[in-house]
N, C-alpha and C positions, 0 to 999 in steps of 0.2 A: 932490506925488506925480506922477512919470511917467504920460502917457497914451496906452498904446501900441494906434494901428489897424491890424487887419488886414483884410485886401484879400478876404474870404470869408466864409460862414454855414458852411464844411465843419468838421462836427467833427471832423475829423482832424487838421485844420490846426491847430485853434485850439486842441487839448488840447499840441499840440507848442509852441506861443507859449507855453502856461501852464507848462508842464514847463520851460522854461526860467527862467522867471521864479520858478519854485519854487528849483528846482535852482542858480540865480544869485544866491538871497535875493536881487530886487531887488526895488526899492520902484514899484511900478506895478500899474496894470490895465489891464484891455483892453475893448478896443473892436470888431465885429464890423462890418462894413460888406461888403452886396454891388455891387462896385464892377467895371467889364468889364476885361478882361486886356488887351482891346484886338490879340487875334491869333485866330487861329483856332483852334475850339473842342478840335481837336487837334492840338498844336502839332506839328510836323511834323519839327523842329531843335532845337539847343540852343540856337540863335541865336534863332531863336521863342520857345521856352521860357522863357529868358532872356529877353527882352524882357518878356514875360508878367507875369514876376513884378515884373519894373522899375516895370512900367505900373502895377500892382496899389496896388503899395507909393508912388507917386507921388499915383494917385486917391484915394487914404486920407488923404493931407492934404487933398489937395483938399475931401474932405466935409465934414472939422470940423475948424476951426480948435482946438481944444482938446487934441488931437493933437500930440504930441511928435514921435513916430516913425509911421511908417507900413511896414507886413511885409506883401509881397505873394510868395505861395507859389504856383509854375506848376509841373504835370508832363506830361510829352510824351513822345515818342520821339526817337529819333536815329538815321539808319541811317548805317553804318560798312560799308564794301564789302561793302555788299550784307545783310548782317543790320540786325535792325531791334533796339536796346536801348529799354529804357525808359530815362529821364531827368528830372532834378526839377532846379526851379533854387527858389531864395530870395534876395529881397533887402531891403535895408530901406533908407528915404531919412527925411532929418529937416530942422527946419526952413530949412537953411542950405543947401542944395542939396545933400548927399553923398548919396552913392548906393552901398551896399559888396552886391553880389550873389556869392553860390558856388553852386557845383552839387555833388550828390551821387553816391553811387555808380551804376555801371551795370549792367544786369543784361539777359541778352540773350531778348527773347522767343519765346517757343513760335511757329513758322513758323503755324500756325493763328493765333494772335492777330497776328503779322504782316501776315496775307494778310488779315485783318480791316481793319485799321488801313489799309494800302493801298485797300484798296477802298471807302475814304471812310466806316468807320466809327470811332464816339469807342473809346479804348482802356474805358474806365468799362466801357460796354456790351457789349463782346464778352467782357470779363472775368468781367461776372454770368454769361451765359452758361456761358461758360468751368467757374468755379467754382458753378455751380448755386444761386449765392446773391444776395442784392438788395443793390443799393449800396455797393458794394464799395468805391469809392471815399470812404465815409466812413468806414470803421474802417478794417480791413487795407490797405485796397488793392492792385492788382496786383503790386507789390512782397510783401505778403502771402502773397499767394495764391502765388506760385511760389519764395519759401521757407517754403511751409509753418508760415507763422506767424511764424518767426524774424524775419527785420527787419518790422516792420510800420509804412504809411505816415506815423505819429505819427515813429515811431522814425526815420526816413527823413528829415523836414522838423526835426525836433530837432538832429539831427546838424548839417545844413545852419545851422540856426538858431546852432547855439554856432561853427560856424566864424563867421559875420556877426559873433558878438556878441564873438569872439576876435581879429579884424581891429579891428572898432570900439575896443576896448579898445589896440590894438597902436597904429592910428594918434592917441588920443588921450594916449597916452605918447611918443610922436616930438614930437609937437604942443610936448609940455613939459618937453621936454628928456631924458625919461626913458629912449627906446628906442633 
């Protein structure tokens, strides 16, 4: 049996790792590990963000050798001339050095959580505020919160998650002969 680490204790994260795994029939469990992203605590780019998750899903082997694959999940902002979007990256490394990371959709935020973010706060925290609600960053998340429920952060890092798990599948069909 596959023993897949993720790079988190957030349950948003880790129900999207499991949803895949359901939704995949694949033969594995999982592993939780809080392990550092190794960027700043709001990533500030996609290039950040991205790195984030790289880092995540690298320190997860690093923990336990028992570890297959290692899934580290980063979300941040990105500003684009002068708006500020939210942004999510995913990636996943295994024991041979590959490394297959995608990012997700973008969604632009409220100039008030903008001027948050700017002013050197976490997006997590301006969000509860925001939405009047606590920790928002483990169920809905701010992706959540500003559709109204529609895409929710699970939903968000799942998506991201079958693209990895669609590449990974794509490059081990080229691999042998099949792509």
């Amino acid at each position: 049996m596959t023993i897949i680490g993720v790079g988190t204790k957030n349950p948003a994260k880790i129900d999207a790792v499991k949803q895949l795994i359901r939704s995949g029939d694949i033969d594995a469990i999982i592993r939780s590990y809080n392990v550092p992203s190794g960027v700043s605590a709001m990533p500030m780019s996609d290039i950040e963000t991205r790195q984030g998750a790289i880092n995540r899903a690298k320190a997860v082997l690093d923990q336990d050798e028992a570890v297959s694959f290692g899934i580290g999940m980063e979300g941040g902002v990105s500003d684009i001339e002068g708006d500020m979007y939210l942004c999510n990256w995913a990636a996943a490394a295994d024991r041979f050095g590959h490394v297959i990371s995608a990012g997700g959709a973008r969604i632009l935020l409220p100039e008030v959580l903008a001027e948050g973010v700017r002013a050197g706060n976490e997006l997590g925290d301006i969000a509860d505020a925001y939405a009047h609600q606590k920790n928002v960053h483990t169920h809905g998340g701010t992706i959540g919160v500003l559709t109204e429920g529609r895409i929710t952060r699970t939903e968000m890092f799942l998506h991201i998650l079958k693209l990895i798990e669609g590449m990974y599948a794509h490059q081990k069909n080229v691999q042998h002969g099949e792509g």
